[in-house]
C-alpha positions in Angstrom: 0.0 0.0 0.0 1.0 3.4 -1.0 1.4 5.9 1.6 -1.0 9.2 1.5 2.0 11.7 2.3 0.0 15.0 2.9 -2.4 13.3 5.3 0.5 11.2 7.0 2.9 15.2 7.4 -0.6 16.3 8.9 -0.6 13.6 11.5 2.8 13.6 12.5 2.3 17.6 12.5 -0.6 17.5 14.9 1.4 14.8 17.4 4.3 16.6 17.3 2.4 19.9 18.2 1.5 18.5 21.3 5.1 18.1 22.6 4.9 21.2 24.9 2.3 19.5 26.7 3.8 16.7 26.7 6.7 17.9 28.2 4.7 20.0 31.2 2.9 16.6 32.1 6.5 14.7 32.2 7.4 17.3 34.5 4.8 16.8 37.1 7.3 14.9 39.7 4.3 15.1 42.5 2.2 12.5 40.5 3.6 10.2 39.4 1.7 7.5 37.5 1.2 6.3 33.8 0.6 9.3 31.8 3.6 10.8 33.2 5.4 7.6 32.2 4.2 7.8 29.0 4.9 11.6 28.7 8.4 10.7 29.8 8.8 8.0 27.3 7.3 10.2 24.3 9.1 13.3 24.9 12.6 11.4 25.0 11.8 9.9 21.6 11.0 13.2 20.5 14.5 14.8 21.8 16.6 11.9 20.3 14.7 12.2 17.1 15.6 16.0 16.7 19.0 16.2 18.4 19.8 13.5 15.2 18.6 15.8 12.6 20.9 18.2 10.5 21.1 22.1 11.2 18.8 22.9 8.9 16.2 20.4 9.7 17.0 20.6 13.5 16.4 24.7 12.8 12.6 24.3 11.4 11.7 21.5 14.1 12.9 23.3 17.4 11.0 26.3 15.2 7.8 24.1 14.8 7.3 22.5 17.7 9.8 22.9 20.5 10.4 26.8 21.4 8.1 29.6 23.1 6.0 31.1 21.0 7.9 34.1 22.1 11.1 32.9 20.9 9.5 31.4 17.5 11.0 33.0 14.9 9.1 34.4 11.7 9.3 32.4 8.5 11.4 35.3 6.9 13.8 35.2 9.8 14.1 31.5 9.8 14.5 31.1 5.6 17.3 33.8 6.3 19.2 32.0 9.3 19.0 28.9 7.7 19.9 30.0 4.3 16.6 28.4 2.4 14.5 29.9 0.7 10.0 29.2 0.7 11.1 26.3 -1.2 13.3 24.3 0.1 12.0 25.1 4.0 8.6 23.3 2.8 10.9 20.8 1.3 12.5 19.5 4.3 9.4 20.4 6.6 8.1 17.8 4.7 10.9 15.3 4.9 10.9 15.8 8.7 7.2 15.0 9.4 7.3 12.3 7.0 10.1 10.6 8.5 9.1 11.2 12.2 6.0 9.5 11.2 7.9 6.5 9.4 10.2 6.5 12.5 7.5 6.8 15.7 6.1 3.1 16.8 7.3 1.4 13.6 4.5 3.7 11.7 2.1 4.2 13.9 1.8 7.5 12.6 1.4 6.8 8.4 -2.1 7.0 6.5 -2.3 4.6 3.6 -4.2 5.5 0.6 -7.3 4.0 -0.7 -7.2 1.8 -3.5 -10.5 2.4 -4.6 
């Protein structure tokens, strides 16, 4: 079965989003139990899986889905520290959520397409 890449980069988009609260529920020492296990477990994965991308890639995830909102930077900032143009940054946005989705659980994260 093919895989449907735009509604797979969606998925992995919207789990990845929730990484900040992810984190802030790994961080709550005082109750311990299994979502915090879990939380702990996720957010881990999530850390290896960036700190093993390039600069570039490692530039539009920390961008996307780890940093304040306050310290986001602006598309036009980003394309210009990371020397990419529109282009290119979809490009490997793409690449990222694709293979983060590949990656998590063995593809746990991938939509198939229909064959009808």
């Amino acid at each position: 079965m093919d895989v449907d890449n735009t509604e797979t980069a969606k998925r992995a988009y919207h789990f990845l989003k929730s990484y900040k609260s992810l984190k802030k529920l790994a961080n709550l020492r005082d109750t311990p139990g299994a979502f915090e296990t879990k939380a702990i477990e996720i957010v881990k994965m999530i850390d290896s899986y960036s700190s093993g991308l390039d600069e570039k890639k490692r530039g539009i995830f920390y961008n996307l889905f780890i940093v304040s909102q306050k310290q986001k930077h602006t598309l036009k900032e980003l394309y210009s520290l990371l020397d990419i143009d529109k282009t290119e940054y979809d490009r490997l946005k793409s690449e990222i959520l694709l293979d983060f989705a590949r990656s998590y659980r063995e593809g746990a994260l991938l939509i198939y397409k229909d064959k009808n």
